[in-house]
N, C-alpha and C positions, 0 to 999 in steps of 0.2 A: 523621393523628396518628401521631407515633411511637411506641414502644413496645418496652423494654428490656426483655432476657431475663436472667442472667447464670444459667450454669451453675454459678458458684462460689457458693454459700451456706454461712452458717454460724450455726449458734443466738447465739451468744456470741462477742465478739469479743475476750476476754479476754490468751485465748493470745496473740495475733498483734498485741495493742498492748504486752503485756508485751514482745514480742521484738524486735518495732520498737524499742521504749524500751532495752534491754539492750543494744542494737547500736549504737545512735546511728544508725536510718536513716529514711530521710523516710516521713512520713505522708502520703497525701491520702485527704480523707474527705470525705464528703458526712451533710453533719448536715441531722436534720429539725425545723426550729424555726421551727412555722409557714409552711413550703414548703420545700421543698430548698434548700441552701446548700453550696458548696466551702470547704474548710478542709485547708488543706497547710502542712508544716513539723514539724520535729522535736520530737519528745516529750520535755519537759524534766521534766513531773512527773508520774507516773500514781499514780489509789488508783481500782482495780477492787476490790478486798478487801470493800468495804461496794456496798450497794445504793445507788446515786445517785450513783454514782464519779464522779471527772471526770479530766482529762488537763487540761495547761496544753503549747502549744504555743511554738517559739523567738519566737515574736511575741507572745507575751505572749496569746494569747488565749487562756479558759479554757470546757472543754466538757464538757458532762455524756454520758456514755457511754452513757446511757440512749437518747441525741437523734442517735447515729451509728447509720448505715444504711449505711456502706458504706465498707472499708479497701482502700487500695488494690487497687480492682476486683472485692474479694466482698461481695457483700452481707448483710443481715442475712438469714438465715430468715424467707420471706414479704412482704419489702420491695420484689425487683426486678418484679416480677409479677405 
């Protein structure tokens, strides 16, 4: 069985979706919605500000930030391990 480590961790992924979004630069995340799932593409609309935020993606998909476990290659605190 494999088994990921990622030294990068971070409690909150607030900062680094706001800057993604401010930048116009790509996202890949791995969302947990009922197993692991890949989700990539530019942050078209973010609200971190309330608890249950979500971001909407250039493809129209809409994700609750609560359900993201990992931004481009850091994980959430407690998720990789």
């Amino acid at each position: 069985m494999n088994e990921y480590c990622s030294t990068d961790v971070v409690a909150d992924f607030s900062e680094m979706l706001e800057t993604l979004f401010r930048n116009k630069e790509r996202a890949a995340l791995i969302v947990d919605d009922n197993g692991w799932e890949r989700a990539e593409g530019i942050i078209k609309e973010l609200d971190v500000k309330e608890p249950g935020g979500t971001i909407v993606l250039d493809n129209g998909l809409s994700i609750a930030v609560s359900k993201i476990i990992a931004v481009n290659g850091t994980f959430k605190l407690g998720s990789a391990c």
